[in-house]
C-alpha positions as CSV (number, residue, x, y, z in Angstrom):
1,X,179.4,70.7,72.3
2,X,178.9,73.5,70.5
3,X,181.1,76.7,70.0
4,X,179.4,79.9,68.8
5,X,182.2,82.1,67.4
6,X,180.4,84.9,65.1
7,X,178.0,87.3,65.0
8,X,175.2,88.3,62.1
9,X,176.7,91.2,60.4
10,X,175.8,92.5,57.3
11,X,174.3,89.4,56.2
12,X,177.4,87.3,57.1
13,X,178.4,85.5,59.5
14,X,181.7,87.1,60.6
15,X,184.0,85.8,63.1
16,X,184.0,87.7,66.4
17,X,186.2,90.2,67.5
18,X,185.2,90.1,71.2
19,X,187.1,87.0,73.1
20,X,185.4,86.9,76.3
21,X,183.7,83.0,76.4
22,X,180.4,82.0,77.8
23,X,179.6,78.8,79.1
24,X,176.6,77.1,78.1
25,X,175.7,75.2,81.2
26,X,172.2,72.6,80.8
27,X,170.0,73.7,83.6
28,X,168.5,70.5,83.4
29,X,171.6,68.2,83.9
30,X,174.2,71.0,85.1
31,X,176.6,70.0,81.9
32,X,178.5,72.0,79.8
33,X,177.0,71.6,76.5
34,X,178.6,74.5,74.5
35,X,180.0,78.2,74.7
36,X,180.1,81.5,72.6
37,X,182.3,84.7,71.8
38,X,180.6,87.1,73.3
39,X,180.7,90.7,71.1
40,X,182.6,93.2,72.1
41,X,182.3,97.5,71.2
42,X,184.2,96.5,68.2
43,X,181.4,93.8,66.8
44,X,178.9,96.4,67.7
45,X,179.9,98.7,66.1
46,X,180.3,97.0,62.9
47,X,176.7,96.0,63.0
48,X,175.7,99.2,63.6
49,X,177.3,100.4,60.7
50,X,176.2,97.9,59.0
51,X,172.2,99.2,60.1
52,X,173.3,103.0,58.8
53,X,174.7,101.8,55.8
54,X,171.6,99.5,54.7
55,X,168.9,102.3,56.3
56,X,168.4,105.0,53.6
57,X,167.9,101.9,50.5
58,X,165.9,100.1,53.5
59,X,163.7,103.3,54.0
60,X,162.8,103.9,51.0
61,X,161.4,100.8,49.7
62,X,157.8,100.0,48.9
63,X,155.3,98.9,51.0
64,X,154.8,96.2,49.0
65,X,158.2,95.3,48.8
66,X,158.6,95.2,52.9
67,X,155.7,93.1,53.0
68,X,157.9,91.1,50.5
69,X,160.4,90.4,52.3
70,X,158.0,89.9,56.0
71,X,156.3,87.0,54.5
72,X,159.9,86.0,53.3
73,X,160.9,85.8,57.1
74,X,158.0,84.0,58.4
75,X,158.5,81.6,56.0
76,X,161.9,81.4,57.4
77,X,161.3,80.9,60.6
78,X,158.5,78.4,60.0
79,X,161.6,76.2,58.2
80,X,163.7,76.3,61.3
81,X,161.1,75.6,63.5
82,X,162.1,72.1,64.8
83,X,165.8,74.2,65.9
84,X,164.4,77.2,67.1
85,X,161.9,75.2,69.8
86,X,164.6,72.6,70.4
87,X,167.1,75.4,71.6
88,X,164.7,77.0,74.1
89,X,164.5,73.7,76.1
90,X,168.0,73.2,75.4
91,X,169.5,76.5,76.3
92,X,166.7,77.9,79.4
93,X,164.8,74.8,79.8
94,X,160.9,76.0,78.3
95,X,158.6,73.3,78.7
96,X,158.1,71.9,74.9
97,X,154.4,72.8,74.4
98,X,155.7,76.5,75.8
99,X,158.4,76.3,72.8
100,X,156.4,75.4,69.9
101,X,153.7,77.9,70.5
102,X,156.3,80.8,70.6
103,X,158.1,80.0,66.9
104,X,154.8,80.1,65.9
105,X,154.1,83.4,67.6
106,X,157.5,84.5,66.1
107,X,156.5,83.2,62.7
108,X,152.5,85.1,63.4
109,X,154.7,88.8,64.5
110,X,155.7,89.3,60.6
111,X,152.7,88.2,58.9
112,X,150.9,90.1,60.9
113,X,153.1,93.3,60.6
114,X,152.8,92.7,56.7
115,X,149.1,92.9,57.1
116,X,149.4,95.9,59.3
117,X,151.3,98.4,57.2
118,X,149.0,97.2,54.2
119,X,146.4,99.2,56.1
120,X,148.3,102.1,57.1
121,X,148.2,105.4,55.7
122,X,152.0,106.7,55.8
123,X,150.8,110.5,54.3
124,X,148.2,112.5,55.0
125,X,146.9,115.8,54.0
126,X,146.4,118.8,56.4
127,X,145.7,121.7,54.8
128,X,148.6,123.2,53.0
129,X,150.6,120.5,54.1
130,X,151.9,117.2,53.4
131,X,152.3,114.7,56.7
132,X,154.4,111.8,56.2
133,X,155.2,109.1,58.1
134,X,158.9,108.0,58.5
135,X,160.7,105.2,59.5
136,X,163.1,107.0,62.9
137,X,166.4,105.2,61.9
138,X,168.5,102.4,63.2
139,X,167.3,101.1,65.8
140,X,168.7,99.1,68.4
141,X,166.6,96.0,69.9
142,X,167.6,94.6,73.2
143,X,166.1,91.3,73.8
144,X,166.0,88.8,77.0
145,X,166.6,85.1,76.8
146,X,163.0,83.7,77.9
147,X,161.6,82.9,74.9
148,X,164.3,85.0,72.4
149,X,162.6,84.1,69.1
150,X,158.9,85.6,70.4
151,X,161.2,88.9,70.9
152,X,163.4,89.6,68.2
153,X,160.2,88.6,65.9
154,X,158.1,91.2,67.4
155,X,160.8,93.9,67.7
156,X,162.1,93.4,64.6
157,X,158.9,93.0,62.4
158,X,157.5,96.2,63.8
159,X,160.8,97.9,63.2
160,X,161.8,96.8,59.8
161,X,158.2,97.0,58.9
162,X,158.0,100.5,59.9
163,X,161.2,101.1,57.6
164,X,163.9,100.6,60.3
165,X,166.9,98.7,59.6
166,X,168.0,96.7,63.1
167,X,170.8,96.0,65.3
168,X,169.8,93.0,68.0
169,X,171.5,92.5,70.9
170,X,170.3,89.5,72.4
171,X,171.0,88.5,76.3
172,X,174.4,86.3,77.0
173,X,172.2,83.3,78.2
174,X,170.3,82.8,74.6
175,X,173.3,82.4,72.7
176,X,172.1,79.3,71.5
177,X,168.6,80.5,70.7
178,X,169.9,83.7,68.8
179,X,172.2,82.1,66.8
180,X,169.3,80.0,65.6
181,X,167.0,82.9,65.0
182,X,170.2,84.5,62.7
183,X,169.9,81.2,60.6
184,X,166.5,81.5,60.0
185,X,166.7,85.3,58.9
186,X,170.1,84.4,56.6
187,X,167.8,82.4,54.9
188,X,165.0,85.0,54.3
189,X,167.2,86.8,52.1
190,X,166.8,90.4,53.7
191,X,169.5,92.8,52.0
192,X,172.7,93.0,53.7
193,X,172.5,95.1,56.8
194,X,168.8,95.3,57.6
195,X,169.1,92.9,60.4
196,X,172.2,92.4,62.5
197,X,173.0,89.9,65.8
198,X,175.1,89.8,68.1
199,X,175.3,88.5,71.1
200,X,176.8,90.1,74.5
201,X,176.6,91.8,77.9
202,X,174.9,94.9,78.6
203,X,178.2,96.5,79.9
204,X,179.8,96.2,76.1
205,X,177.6,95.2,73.6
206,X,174.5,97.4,75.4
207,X,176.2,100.8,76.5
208,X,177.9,100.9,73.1
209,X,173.9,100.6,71.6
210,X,172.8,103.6,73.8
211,X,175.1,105.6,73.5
212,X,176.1,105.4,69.7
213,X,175.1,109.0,68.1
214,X,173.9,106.2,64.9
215,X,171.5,104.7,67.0
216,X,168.1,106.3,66.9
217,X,166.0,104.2,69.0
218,X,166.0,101.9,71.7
219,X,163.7,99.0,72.3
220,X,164.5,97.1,75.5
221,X,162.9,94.5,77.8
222,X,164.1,93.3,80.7
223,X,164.8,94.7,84.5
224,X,163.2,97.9,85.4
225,X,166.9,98.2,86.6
226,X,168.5,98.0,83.4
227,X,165.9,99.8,82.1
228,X,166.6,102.6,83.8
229,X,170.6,102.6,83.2
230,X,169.3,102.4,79.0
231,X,167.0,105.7,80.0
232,X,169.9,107.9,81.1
233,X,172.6,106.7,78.5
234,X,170.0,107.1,75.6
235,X,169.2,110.6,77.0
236,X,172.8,112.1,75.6
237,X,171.6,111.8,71.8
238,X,168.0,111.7,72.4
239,X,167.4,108.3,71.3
240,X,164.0,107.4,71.4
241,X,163.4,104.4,73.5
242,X,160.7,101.7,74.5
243,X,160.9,100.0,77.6
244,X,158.6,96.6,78.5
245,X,160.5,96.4,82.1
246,X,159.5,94.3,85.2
247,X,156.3,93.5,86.1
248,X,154.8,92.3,89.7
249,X,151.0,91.2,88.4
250,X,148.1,90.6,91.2
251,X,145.4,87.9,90.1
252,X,142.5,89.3,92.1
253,X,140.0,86.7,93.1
254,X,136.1,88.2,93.5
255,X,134.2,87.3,96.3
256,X,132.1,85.6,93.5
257,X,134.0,83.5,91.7
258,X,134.1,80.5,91.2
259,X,136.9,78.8,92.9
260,X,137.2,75.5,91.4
261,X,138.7,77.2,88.1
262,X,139.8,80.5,89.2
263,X,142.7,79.0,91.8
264,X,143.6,76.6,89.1
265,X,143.9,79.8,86.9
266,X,145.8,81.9,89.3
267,X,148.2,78.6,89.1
268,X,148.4,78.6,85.6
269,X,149.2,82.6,85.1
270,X,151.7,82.3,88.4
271,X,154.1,79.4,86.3
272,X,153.4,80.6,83.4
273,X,157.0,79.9,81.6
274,X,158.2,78.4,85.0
275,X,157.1,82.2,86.5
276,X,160.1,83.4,84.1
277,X,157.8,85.8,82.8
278,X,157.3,89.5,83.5
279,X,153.4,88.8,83.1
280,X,153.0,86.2,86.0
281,X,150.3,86.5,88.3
282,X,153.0,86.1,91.1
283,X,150.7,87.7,93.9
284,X,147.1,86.4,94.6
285,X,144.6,88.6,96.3
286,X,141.6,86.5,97.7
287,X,139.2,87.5,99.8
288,X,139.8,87.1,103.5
289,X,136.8,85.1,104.0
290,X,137.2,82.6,101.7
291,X,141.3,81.9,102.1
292,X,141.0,79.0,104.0
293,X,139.3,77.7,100.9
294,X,141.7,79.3,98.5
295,X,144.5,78.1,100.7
296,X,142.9,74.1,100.6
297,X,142.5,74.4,96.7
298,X,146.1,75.6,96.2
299,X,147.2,72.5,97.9
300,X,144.7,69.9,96.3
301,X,145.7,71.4,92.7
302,X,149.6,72.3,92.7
303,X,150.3,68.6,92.1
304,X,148.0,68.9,88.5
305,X,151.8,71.6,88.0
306,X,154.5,68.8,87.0
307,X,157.9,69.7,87.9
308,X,160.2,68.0,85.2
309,X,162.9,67.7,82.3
310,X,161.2,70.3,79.7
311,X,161.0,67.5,76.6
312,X,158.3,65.7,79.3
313,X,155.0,65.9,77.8
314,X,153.3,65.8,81.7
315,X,155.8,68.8,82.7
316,X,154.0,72.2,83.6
317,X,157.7,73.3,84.9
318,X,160.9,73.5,84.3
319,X,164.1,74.6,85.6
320,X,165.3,78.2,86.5
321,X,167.5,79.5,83.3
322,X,171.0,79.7,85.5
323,X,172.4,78.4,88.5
324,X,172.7,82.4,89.6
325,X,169.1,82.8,89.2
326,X,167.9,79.5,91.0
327,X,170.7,81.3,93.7
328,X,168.2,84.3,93.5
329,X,164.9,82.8,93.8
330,X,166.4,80.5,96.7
331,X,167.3,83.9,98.2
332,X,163.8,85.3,98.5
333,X,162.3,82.3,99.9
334,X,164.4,82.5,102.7
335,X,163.6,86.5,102.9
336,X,160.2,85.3,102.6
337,X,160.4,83.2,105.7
338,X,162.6,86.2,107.4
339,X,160.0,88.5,107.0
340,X,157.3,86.4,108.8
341,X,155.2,84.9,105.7
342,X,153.9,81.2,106.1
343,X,155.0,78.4,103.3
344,X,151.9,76.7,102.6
345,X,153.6,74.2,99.6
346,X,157.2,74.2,98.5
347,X,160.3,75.7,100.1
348,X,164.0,76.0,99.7
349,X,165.6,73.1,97.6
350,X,165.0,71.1,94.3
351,X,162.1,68.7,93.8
352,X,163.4,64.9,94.7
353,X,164.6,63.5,91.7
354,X,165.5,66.6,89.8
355,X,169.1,67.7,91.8
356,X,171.1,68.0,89.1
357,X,169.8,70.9,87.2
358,X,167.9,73.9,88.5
359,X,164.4,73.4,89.0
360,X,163.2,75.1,92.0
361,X,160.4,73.7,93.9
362,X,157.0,76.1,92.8
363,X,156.4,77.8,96.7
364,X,153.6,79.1,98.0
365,X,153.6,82.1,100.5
366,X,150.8,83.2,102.8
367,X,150.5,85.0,106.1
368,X,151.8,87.8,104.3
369,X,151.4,91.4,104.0
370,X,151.4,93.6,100.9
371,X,154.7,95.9,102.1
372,X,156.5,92.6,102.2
373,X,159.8,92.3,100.0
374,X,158.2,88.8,98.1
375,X,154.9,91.0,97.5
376,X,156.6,93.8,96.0
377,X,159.5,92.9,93.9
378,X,160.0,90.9,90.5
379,X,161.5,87.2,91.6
380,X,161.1,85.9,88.3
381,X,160.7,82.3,89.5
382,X,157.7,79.6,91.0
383,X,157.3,82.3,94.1
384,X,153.5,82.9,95.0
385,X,152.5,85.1,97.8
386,X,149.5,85.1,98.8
387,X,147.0,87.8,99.9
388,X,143.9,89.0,101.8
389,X,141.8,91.7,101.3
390,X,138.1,93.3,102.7
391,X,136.2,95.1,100.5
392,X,137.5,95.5,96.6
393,X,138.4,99.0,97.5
394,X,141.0,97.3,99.5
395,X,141.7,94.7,96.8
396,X,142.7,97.5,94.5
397,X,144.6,99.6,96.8
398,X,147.1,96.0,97.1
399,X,146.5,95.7,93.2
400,X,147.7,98.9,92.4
401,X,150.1,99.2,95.9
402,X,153.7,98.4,93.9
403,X,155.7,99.5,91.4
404,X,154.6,98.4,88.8
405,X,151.9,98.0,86.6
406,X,152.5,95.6,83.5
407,X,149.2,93.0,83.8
408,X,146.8,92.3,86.0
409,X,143.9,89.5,86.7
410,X,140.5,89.4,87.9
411,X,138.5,86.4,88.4
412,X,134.8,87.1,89.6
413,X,131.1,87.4,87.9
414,X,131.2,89.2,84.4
415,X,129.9,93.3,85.5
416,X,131.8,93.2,89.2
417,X,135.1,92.0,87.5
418,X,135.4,94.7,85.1
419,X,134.0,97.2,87.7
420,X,137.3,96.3,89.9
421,X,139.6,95.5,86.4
422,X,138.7,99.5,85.1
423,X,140.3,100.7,88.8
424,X,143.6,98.9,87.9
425,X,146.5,101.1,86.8
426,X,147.7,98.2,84.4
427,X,149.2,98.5,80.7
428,X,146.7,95.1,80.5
429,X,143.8,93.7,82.7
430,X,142.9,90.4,81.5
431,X,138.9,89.4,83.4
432,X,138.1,85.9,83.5
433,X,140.7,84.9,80.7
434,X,144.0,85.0,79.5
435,X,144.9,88.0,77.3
436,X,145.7,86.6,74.0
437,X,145.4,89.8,71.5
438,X,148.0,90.4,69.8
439,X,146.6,93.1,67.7
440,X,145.9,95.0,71.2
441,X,148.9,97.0,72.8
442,X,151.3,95.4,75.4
443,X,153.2,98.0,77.6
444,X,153.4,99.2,81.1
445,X,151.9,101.7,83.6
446,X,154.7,103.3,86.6
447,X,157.8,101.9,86.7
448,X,156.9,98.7,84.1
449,X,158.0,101.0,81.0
450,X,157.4,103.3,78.3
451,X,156.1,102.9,75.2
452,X,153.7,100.3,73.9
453,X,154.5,96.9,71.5
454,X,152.5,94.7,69.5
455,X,149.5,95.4,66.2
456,X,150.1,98.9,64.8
457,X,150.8,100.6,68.4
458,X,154.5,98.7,68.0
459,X,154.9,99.7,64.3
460,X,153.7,103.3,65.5
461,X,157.0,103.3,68.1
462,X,159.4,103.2,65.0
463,X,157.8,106.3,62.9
464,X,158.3,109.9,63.1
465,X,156.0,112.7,61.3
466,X,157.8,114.6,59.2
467,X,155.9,117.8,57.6
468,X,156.2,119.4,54.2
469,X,154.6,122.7,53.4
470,X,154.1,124.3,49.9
471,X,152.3,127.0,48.4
């Protein structure tokens, strides 16, 4: 049982003044493995004081010297490596192939920041004057708990390469994982108070990060909900603010593809991380001639999907991150049913054999119309619906016919996929693969954000021109 009672301040660990606990609860077995203090405005604002303090010395360092101290963090995480995958499973319950790849990813976001910024011209000329390129402040990076290494690697190596010292507030359900992640950057031997964690609830910890007047910029993901409340409360002192928010992503299936492999793809992008992801391909657009097919293959190839304990080699999926959450995705099941959609595979309930945690049983909806409540808002869960279109102009009008526009899929012969993938108002349109770029930029279209992340787009979020003029 472990108990998590300080925050990363100022390069220390330092006991925390905040005293509200939370439980740790397994989501595999439903036990209480551990709890954390959760930080208060008090702890928040001692890291963000900590951020101003460090940010003029931070600023004005080298190139050479940031890239320094990047590699010096890559090599840090790459040490802790065996802890930070272990806590994922641990803590939310990621599948272990699903862990190892992101600490490597988290490991990957710093070397390749360090290579970015030593190709990036921070001056230029224009005419009489000088344009430089300078870091925006503190900034404050707001991180979720799926996967909570991947995040505050890519935030922060953007940001600190970009000359930004950091405060991270990571989600209440990665306590575990972020207190891992603060090990591994201790170690890297950054100066005291270019990166600072804590840990706590949007209500405390978060308001106090958008709306302290030392906080110049806000990167969140999560909720287009909470995304929203961050908008207005940054507003006040014109914080500057990214947003990677929520995400409802159609896999569109071509009247010429191939079927075989694309319904096994539209599997794999739909559970992707459990369908825990703001990138799954949670609705499927096939055409209506060929569903009864589509429909058949989904059935013949869910069983490849292993429901299971996330340190099982065979598992494909594991259990929801919460009891509250699996409460949620049980919810729209049942409003799935309500609103007159058909269960082809799954339903209500846990897989037999796997009652103590919270896996949810991966369920497949069809029958169902694109106005529907499971075809237009973010579950978050194993929740497919499935749907039928005419023509593609019909097949992008449903594409395109939510809120959101994070990522999108289309499956069908070379030319006609990215004929259809070019009319999709998506931040990122992956044809006939799975979009694996990191150098390329990763953001939203309507209400899936602002701003963009990853490669030198990211770093770009956390600069400001500046102009000097002389005679």
């Amino acid at each position: 049982m472990e108990h998590i009672t300080t925050h990363y301040i100022n390069g220390k660990f330092l006991p925390s003044h905040g005293q509200r606990t939370m439980d740790i609860i397994s989501p595999v077995t439903g036990e209480l493995i551990g709890d954390g203090l959760l930080a208060d405005v008090e702890d928040t604002r001692a890291a963000i004081d900590a951020a101003r303090n460090a940010f003029d010395q931070w600023a004005a360092t080298s190139v050479e010297e940031r890239q320094r101290y990047l590699q010096q963090l890559a090599d840090a995480i790459d040490a802790h490596r065996d802890e930070l995958g272990e806590v994922m499973s641990t803590e939310y319950g990621a599948i272990a192939s699903f862990s190892g790849q992101v600490v490597d990813a988290a490991r990957d976001w710093y070397l390749q920041a360090k290579d970015v910024i030593g190709r990036t011209e921070f001056s230029e000329q224009v005419n009489t004057a000088e344009i430089r390129r300078v870091p925006v402040g503190v900034a404050a990076l707001i991180t979720p708990w799926n996967g909570s290494a991947w995040f505050m690697a890519m935030k922060s190596a953007a940001a600190l390469a970009a000359g930004c010292t950091v405060v991270i507030k990571s989600s209440e359900n990665s306590i575990l994982q972020s207190r891992a992640f603060a090990k591994a950057v201790d170690d890297a031997g950054l100066p005291p108070g270019v990166i600072n964690i804590v840990y706590g609830l949007g209500e405390d910890a978060g308001q106090e990060l958008t709306t302290h007047p030392d906080v110049d910029k806000i990167s969140f993901t999560g909720s287009t909900q909470v995304g929203k409340i961050i908008a207005r409360s940054a507003v006040d002192t014109m914080k500057r603010v990214t947003l990677e928010l929520g995400g409802k992503a159609p896999t569109v299936i071509l009247d010429d593809a191939k079927l075989d492999d694309a319904v096994y793809f539209a599997l794999l992008v739909w559970l992707f991380n459990s369908g825990q992801a703001c990138t799954s391909g949670a609705r499927l657009l096939v055409p209506e001639s060929r569903v009864e097919e589509v429909k058949s293959l989904i059935l013949a190839k869910i069983g490849e999907f292993k429901v299971g304990p996330p340190h099982d080699p065979e598992t494909m999926v594991g259990p929801m991150v919460t009891q509250a959450h699996f409460d949620r995705v049980q919810s729209y099941i049942r409003l799935g049913v309500e609103e007159g959609a058909t269960i082809l595979t799954g339903g209500e309930g846990m897989p037999e054999g796997l009652e103590a945690g919270t896996f949810a049983r991966p369920t497949v909806f069809v029958d169902a119309r694109s106005d529907m409540r499971i075809a237009q808002e973010e579950i978050f869960g194993p929740v497919l619906t499935v749907l039928t279109y005419h023509d593609d102009d019909e097949a992008v009008r449903i594409a395109n016919g939510t809120d959101y526009g994070l990522q999108a899929y289309v499956l069908g012969e070379h030319g006609h996929a990215h004929r259809v993938a070019s009319r999709i108002r998506a931040g990122r349109v992956a044809v006939n693969t799975l979009p694996a770029d990191s150098d390329a930029p990763f953001g939203g279209f309507k209400q899936s954000g602002i701003g963009r992340e990853f490669g030198h787009y990211g770093i770009d979020e956390y600069l400001e021109y500046a102009t000097v003029f002389s005679s």
